[in-house]
C-alpha positions as CSV (number, residue, x, y, z in Angstrom):
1,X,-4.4,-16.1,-10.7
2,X,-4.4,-14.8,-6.9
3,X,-5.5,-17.6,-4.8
4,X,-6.7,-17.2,-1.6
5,X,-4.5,-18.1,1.0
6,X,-1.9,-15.3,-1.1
7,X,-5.2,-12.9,-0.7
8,X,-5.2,-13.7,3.7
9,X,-1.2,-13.2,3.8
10,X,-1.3,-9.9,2.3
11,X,-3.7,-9.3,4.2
12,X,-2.3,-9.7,7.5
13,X,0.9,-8.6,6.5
14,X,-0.8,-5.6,5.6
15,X,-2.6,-5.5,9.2
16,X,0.4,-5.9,11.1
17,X,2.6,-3.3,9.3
18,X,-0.5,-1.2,10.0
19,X,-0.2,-2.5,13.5
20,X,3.6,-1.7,14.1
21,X,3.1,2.2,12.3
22,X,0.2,2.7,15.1
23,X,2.7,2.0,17.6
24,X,4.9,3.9,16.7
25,X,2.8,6.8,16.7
26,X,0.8,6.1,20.2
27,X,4.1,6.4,21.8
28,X,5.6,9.1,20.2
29,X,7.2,11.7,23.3
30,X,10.0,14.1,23.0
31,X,12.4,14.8,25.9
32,X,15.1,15.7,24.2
33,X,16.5,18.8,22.8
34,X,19.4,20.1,20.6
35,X,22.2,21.3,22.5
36,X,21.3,25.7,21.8
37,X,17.8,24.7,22.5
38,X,18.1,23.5,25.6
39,X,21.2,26.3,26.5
40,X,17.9,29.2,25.6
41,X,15.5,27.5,27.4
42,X,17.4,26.1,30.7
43,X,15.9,27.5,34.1
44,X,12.9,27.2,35.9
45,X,11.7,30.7,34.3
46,X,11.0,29.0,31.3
47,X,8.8,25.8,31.6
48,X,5.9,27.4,29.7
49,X,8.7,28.1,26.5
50,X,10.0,24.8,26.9
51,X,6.7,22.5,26.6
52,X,6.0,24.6,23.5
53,X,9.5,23.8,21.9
54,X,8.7,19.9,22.7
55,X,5.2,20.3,21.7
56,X,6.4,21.7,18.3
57,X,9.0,19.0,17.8
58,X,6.4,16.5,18.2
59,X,4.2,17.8,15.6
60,X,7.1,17.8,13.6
61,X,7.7,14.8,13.9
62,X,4.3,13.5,12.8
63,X,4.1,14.9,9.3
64,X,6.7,12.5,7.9
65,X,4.8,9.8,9.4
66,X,1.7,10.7,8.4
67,X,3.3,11.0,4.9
68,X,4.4,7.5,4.6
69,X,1.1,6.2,6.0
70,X,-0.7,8.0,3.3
71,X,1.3,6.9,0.6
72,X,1.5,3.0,1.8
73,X,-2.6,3.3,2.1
74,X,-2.5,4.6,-1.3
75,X,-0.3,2.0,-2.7
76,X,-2.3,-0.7,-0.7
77,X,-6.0,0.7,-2.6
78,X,-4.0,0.0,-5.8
79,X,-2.5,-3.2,-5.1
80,X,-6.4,-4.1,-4.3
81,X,-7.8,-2.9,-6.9
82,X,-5.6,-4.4,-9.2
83,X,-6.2,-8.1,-7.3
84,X,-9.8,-7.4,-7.6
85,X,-9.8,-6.6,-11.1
86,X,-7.8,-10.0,-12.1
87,X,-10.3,-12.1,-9.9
């Protein structure tokens, strides 16, 4: 049914999404901040506040990723199980 040249291309296709998402994530850095964020925390006074408000944005951040990499590893176990199974 699968041949398996179709088997390879999922494969890599597979590889370099996995690729791209581990990019994303290696460079992952907030600077920014919303505008009553950065009004509370502006002054030398508070540097210590204000790595902790970027730190926490970051982690934020990395949940949702996480998420989708979890669900698209899931989906990819199926999708190989079911090739496996049909071979």
């Amino acid at each position: 049914m699968f041949t398996k040249n179709k088997i390879k291309d999922s494969n890599s296709k597979f590889q370099n999404i996995f690729f791209g998402i581990c990019l994303f994530l290696i460079g992952i850095s907030s600077n920014a901040q919303c505008a009553m964020c950065r009004a509370a925390l502006a002054g030398d006074s508070n540097v210590k506040k204000a790595e902790a408000v970027n730190d926490g944005i970051v982690f934020l951040m990395v949940i949702p990723y996480l998420l989708v990499a979890i669900i698209g590893f899931l989906i990819y176990k199926m999708y190989r199980s079911k090739t496996k199974k049909a071979e």
